[in-house]
C-alpha positions as CSV (number, residue, x, y, z in Angstrom):
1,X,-181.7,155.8,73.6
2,X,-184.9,156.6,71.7
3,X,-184.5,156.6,67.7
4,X,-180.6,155.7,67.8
5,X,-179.2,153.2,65.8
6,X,-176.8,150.3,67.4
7,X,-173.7,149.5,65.2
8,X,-172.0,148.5,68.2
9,X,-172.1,148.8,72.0
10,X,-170.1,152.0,71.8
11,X,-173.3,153.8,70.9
12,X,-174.3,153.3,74.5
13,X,-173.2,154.5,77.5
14,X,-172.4,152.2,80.2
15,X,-175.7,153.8,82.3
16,X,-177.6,152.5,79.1
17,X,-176.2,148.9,78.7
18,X,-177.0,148.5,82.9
19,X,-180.9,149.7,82.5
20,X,-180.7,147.5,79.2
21,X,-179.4,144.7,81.7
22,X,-182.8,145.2,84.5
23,X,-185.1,145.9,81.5
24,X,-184.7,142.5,80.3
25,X,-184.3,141.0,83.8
26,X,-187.5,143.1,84.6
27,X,-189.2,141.4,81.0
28,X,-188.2,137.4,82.3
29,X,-190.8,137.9,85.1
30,X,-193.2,139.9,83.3
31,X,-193.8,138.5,80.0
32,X,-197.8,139.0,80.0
33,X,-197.5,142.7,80.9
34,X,-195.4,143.7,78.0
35,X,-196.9,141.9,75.8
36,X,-198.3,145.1,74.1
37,X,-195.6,147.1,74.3
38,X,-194.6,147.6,70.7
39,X,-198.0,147.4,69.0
40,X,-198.3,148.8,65.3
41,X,-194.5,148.7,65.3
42,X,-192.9,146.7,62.5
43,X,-189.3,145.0,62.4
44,X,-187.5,144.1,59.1
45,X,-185.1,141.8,59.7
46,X,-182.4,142.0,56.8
47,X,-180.2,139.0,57.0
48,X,-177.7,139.0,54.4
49,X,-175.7,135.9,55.8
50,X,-177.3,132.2,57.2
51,X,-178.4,133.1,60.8
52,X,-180.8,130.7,63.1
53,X,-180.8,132.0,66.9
54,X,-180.1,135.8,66.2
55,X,-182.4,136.4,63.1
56,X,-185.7,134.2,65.3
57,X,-184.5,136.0,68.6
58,X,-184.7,139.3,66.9
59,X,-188.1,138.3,65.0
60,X,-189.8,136.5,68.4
61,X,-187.8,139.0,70.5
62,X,-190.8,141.6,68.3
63,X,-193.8,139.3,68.2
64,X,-193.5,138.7,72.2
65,X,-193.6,142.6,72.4
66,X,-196.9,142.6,70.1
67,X,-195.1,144.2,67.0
68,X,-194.9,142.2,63.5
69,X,-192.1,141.1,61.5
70,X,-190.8,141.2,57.6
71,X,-187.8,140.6,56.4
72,X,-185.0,137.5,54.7
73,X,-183.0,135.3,55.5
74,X,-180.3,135.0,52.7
75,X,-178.5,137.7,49.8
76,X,-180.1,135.3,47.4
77,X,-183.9,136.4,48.5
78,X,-183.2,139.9,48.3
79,X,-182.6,142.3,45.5
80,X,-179.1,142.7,46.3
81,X,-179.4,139.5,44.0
82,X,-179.7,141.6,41.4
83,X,-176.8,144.3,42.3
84,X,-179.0,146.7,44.4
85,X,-176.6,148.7,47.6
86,X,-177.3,148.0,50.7
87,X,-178.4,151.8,50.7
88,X,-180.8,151.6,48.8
89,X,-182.2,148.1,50.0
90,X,-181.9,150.4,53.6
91,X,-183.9,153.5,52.1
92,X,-186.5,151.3,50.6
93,X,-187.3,149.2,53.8
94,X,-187.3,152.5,56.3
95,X,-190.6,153.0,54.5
96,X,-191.8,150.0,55.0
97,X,-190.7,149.3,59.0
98,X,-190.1,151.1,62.2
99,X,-186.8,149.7,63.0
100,X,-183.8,147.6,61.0
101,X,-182.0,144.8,62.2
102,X,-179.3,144.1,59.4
103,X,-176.8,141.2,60.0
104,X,-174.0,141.5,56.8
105,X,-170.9,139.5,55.8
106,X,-169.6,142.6,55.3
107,X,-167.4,145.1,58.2
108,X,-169.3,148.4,58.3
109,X,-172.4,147.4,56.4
110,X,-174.1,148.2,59.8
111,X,-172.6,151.9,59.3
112,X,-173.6,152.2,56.1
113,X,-177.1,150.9,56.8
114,X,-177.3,153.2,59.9
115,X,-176.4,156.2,57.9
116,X,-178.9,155.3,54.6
117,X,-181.5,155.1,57.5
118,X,-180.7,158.5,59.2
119,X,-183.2,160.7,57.5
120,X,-186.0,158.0,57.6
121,X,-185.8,158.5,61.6
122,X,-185.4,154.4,61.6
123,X,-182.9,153.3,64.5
124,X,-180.6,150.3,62.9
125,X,-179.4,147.7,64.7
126,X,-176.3,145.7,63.9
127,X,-177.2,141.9,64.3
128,X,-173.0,141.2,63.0
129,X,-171.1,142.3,60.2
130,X,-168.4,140.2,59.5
131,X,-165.9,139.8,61.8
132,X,-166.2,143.3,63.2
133,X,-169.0,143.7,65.8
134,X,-172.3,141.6,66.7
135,X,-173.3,144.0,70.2
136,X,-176.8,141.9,70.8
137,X,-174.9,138.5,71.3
138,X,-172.6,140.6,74.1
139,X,-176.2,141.9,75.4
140,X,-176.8,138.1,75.8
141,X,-173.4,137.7,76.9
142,X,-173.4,140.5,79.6
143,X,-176.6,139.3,80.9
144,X,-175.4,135.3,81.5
145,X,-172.8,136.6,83.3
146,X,-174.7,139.2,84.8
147,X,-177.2,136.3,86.1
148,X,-174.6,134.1,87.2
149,X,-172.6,136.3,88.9
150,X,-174.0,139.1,89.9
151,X,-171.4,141.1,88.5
152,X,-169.7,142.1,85.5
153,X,-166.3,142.8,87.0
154,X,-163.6,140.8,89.3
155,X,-163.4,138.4,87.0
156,X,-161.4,136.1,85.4
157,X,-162.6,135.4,81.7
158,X,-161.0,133.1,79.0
159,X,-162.5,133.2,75.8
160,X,-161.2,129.7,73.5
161,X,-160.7,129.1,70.0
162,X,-160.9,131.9,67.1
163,X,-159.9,135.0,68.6
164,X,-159.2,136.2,65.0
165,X,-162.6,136.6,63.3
166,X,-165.3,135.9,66.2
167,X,-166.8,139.2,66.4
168,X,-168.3,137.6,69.2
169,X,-165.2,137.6,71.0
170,X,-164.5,141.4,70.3
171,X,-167.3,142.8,71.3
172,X,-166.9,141.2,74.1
173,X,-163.3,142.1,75.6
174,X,-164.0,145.6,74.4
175,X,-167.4,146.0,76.2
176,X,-166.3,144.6,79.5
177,X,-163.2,146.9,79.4
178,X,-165.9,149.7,79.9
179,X,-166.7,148.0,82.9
180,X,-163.2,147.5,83.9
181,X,-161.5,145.1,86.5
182,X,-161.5,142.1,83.8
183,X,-158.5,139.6,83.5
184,X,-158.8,138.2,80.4
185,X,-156.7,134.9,79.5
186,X,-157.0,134.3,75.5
187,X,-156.6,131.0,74.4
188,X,-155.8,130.3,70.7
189,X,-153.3,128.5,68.1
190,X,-151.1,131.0,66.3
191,X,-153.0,131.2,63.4
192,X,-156.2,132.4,65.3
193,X,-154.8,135.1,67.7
194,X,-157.0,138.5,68.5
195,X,-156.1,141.5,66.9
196,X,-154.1,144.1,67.7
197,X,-156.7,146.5,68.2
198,X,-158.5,144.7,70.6
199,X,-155.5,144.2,72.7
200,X,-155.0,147.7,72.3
201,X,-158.3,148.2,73.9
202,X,-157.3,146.2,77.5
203,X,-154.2,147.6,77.6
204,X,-156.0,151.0,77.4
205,X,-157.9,150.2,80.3
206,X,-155.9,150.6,83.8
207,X,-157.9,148.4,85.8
208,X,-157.7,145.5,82.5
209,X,-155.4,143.0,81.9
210,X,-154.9,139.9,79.4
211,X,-152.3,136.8,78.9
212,X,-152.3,135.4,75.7
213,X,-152.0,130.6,76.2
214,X,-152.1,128.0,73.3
215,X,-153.1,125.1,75.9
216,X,-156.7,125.1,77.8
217,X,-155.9,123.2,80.7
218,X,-153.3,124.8,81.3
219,X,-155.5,127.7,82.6
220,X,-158.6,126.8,82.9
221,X,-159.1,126.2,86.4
222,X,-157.9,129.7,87.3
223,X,-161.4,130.6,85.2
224,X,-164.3,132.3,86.2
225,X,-166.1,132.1,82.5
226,X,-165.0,130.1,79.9
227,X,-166.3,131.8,76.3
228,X,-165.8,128.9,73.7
229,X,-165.9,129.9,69.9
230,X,-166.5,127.7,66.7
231,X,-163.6,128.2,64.1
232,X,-165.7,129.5,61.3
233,X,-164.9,127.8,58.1
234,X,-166.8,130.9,56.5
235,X,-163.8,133.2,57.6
236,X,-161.7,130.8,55.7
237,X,-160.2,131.3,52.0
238,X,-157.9,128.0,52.7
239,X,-159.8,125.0,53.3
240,X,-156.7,123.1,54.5
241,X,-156.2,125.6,57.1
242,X,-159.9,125.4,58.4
243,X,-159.3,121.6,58.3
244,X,-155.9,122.1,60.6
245,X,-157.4,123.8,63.0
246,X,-161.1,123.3,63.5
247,X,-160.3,120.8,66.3
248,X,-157.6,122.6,68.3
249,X,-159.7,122.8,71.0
250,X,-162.5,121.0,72.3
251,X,-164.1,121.1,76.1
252,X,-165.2,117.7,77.6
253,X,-166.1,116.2,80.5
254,X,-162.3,115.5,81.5
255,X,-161.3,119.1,81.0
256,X,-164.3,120.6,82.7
257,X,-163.2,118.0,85.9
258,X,-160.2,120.5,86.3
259,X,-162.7,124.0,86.5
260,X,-164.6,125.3,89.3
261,X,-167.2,124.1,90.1
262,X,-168.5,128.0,89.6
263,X,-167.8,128.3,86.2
264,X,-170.0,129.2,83.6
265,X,-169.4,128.0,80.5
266,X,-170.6,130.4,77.3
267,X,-170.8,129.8,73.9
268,X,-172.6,132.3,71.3
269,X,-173.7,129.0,68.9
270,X,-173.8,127.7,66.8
271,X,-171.5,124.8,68.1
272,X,-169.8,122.5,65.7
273,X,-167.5,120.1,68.1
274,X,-165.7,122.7,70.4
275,X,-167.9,121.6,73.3
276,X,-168.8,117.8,73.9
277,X,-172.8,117.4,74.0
278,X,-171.9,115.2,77.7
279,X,-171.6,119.0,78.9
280,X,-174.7,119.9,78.0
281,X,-176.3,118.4,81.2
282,X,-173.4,120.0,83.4
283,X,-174.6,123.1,85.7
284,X,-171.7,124.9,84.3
285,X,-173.0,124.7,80.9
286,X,-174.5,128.2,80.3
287,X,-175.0,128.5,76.6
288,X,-178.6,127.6,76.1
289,X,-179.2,130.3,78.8
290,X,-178.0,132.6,76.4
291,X,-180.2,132.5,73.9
292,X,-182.9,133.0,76.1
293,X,-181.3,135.9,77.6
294,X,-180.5,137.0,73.9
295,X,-184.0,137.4,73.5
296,X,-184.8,138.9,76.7
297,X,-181.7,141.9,75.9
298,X,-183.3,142.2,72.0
299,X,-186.7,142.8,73.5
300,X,-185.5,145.7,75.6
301,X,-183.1,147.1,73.3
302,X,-185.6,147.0,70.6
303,X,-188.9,148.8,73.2
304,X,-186.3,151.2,74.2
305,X,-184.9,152.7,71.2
306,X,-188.8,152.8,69.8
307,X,-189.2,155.0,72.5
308,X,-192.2,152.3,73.7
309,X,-192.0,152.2,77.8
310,X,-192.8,148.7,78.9
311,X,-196.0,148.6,81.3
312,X,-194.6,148.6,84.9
313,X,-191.4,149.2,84.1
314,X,-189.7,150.9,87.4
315,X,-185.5,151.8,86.7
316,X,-184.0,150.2,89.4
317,X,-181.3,153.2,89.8
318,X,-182.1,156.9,89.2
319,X,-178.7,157.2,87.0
320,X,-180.9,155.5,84.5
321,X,-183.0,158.7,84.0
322,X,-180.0,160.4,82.7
């Protein structure tokens, strides 16, 4: 893993995502003795597109590992202001940091970053572009599920809401494929439906399968996770349409009443009105646990492709030397 860029989870093997998964688990209960773990080391956090709990969970995720931090937070602040490629604006910061984390309005800026970065030696790591691929939220993902669980498979997971353009959402599906034995139920309006080639993906995968609803509580209490999404109004070239749809589906007290009383409920933020803010004090509420464990999975995905060990650090399974 050490020196490789991230564009999305695809890059790692499934060996790799699992010592990912006990790094950070390892990290939770050992947060003094990793605090030097990255020292000298410098992340530039490019963040072409408004970003709150992924830009400041890659930034602390580097301060808590005693690394520093540069970087914006908007197009505007950068030069690309002034019509410089995000190649260049790539090549010039590899001098300047050890590692990239580029979030881009844009499918395949990640790519292009990664490649501009290649002969610098700087690993790049995709914190979204577009509504392609955003691998650290389904880090965060994996490892909420992961914690309350136990298991990333034998499961029944419906993901709510814009199945279209939340890159959240296809990262996801396609990642847990790799692990296999998923049932996914996907729960949209028409207009929002995932795309073909993700449902290319499950069908792909043997042990995989998916049913595609308009109504949540119609299926909801055959759940295991319940992943709800935000209809982006940035996705949006109609505002009308945005307007239309934005409140197809929204998870309250009443509809949890009809869920397990297992269930986890996700949500990669931020939230606009999908999820009422009476669920927030429900056990089954799980979101807020992701952005810790967002965090936890960008502190040992950042350590390990620097190639910095963390102090203690035991792999709980030998595949993990491989």
């Amino acid at each position: 893993m050490v020196g490789r860029s991230v564009v999305s989870l695809d890059d790692l093997t499934v060996t790799e995502i699992r010592e990912l998964l006990d790094k950070a688990a390892y990290i939770a209960t050992h947060q003094r003795q990793v605090a030097h773990t990255c020292d000298g080391r410098v992340l530039a956090a490019l963040f072409y597109e408004p970003s709150t709990r992924t830009r400041l969970s890659f930034e602390t995720a580097m301060l808590r590992l005693g690394g520093k931090t540069i970087g914006f937070a908007g197009a505007q602040l950068a030069s690309v202001s002034k019509g410089e490629s995000i190649a260049d604006t790539i090549k010039t910061t590899a001098n300047y940091a050890d590692i990239i984390a580029l979030r881009h309005p844009k499918e395949g800026a990640a790519l292009i970053a990664k490649e501009a970065a290649a002969s610098y030696g700087v690993p790049v790591i995709n914190a979204g572009d577009g509504g392609h691929m955003h691998p650290t939220q389904t880090l965060a993902d994996l490892a909420t599920i992961q914690s309350r669980f136990g298991r990333l498979d034998q499961l029944t997971i419906g993901l709510c809401g814009d199945l279209t353009f939340g890159r959240t959402v296809h990262s996801l599906i396609e990642t847990l494929c790799r692990f296999g034995n998923v049932h996914f139920v996907l729960i949209s309006p028409e207009e929002l439906v995932t795309p073909r080639y993700v449902l290319d993906r499950i069908e792909a995968t043997p042990s995989c399968s998916y049913v595609e609803v308009r109504d949540l509580t119609q299926v909801i209490g055959d759940l295991d996770v319940l992943y709800m999404t935000r209809v982006q109004k940035e996705r949006f070239f109609n505002e009308d349409d945005y307007l239309r749809l934005r409140d197809t589906y929204i998870l309250d007290e009443q509809k949890l009443a009809q869920a397990k009383t297992s269930m986890a409920v996700l949500h990669p933020l931020p939230r606009v009105n999908e999820i009422a803010v009476e669920v927030d004090d429900d056990p089954r509420a799980a979101y807020f646990e992701q952005v810790r464990n967002g965090m936890l999975m960008r502190m040992a995905l950042e350590s390990s492709v620097l190639g910095d060990e963390l102090p203690g650090y035991v792999p709980a399974n030998k595949e993990y030397k491989v």
